[in-house]
C-alpha positions, 0 to 999 in steps of 0.5 A, a space after each residue: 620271185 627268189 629264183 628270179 632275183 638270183 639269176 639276175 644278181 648271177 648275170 650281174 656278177 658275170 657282167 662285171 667280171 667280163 667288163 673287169 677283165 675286158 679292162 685288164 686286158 686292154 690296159 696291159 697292151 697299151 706296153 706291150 703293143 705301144 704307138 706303132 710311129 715309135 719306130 720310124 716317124 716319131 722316135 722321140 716318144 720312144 727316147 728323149 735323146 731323139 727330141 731334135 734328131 732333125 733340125 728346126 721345129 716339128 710337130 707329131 699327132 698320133 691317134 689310135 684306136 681299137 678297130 672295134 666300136 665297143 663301149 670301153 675300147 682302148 683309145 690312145 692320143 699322143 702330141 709331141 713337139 721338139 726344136 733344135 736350137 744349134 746343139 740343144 733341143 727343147 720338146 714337149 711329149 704328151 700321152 693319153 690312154 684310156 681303158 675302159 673306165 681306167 685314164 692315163 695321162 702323161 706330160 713331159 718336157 725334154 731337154 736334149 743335146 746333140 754332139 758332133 762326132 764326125 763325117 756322115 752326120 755321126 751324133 752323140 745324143 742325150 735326152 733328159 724328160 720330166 713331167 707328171 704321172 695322173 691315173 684317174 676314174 672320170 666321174 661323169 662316164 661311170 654308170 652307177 653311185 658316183 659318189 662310191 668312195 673307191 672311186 674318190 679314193 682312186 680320184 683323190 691319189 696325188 699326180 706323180 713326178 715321172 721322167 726318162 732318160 735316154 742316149 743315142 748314136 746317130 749317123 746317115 746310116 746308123 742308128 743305136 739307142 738306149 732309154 730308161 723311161 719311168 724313171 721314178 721307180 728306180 729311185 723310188 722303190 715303192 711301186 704300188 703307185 703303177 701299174 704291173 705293166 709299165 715299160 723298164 727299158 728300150 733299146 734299138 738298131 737299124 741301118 739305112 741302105 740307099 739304093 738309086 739316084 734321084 726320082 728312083 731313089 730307094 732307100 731300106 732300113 731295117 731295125 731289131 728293138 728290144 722292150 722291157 715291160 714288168 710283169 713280162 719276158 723281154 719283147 723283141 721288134 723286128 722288122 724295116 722301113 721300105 721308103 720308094 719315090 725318093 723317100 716319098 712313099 713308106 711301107 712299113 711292117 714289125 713282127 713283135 714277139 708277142 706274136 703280134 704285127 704291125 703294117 703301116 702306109 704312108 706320104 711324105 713329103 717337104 712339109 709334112 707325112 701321113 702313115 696309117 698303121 694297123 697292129 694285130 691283136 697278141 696272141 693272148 687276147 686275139 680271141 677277145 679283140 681284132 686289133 688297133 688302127 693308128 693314123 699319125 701326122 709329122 708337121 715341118 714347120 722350119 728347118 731343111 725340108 
């Protein structure tokens, strides 16, 4: 019977050391692979100061998951909204993920203004978000004593006071911004409240080419973005927007340093668009996993369309 016992308790150990660092893993690229919309569709979850870029109301779904169905996959949801009252935009962001047994959740609100520099549609644009932070272990998934005290001890941690900020100049053609998100461990130097790998900068570039007229309208815009994430080197995005048929069609592709690739499809249209994005593993988990499928919706509700 010993020997027995003591190669189930071995098998038992080696089960949770899989599972501990299935969970590592997957929580890390949540930042290091973040929501592929960030780039083109969505900025605003990338920068504040993006909150009502286009005028009237709009609305963005995003949801991605691991293309793997295993128990304790990454899945991420995030929902934004934002209008543009004449130079003032007022938005709402909120982000879900989760890992394994491991959930975070973010809500924010954003204040943003836009200030007119010129011809060309040029923008001077701020973004001021603040919102709260929860981590949690959700009980009623947790196969076991659910009553251990790590796991209340975990539970019973206060939500925490987040924000970000962020700028921007905008034209037609011209796009440069900058965003700090995560705001609170710059003034707050006690970091042990998150995670290693929480997002320090973000900064962009892109240039939008137009070529043709009307129905054969063609339009090019490629964008390098620079990515701080602690506990990493700095991670560079590089890669482009093609939009065909009048801006009716996207294809879209970013080649991120972590020797990962992001490929996107996508309809638009007056009132609404549609992308589809599948991301490639980092070169550091490729063996474990095969990759993220994300879909996200962009909603016009008013406004030029």
């Amino acid at each position: 019977m010993y020997p027995t016992k003591f190669l189930c308790h071995k098998r038992s150990i080696a089960a949770v050391m899989f599972l501990t660092l299935t969970i590592l893993q997957t929580t890390v690229k949540a930042q290091l692979n973040p929501m592929a919309t960030q780039y083109f569709q969505n900025q605003y979850l990338f920068n504040p100061a993006m909150a009502g870029i286009n005028d009237g109301l709009n609305i963005n779904l995003s949801l991605r998951k691991q293309w793997s169905s295993i128990p304790g996959a990454p899945a991420t949801q995030a929902a934004s909204a934002e209008y543009l009252v004449n130079r003032a935009a007022f938005g709402v962001n909120f982000y879900n993920d989760q890992s394994g047994l491991l959930r975070s959740t973010r809500a924010v609100a954003t204040y943003a203004y836009h200030i007119p520099l010129g011809e060309e549609n040029q923008k001077l644009n701020f973004g001021l978000s603040a919102g709260v932070l929860s981590q949690r272990v959700p009980l009623e998934q947790v196969v076991g004593d659910q009553s251990d005290l790590s796991l209340a001890r975990y539970n019973a941690r206060q939500n925490y006071l987040d924000g970000d900020f962020g700028t921007s100049y905008t034209s037609n053609s011209l796009t440069i911004q900058a965003a700090l998100p995560n705001l609170r461990t710059i003034f707050n130097k006690d970091n042990n409240n998150y995670t290693i790998d929480r997002s320090l900068y973000f900064s962009a570039v892109s240039y939008r080419f137009d070529f043709g007229e009307n129905i054969n309208t063609i339009s090019l815009e490629p964008k390098v973005a620079f990515r701080g994430v602690k506990g990493y080197t700095n991670i560079m995005d590089a890669g482009a927007n093609l939009m065909l048929a009048n801006n009716q069609l996207s294809i879209q592709g970013m080649y991120h340093s972590t020797k990962s690739t992001t490929l996107g499809f996508g309809l638009n249209k007056n009132s609404y668009s549609i992308l589809a994005f599948y991301t490639t593993e980092t070169s550091a988990i490729s063996n474990y996993t095969n990759g993220d499928f994300e879909i996200s919706l962009a909603l016009k509700l008013s406004g030029k369309k």
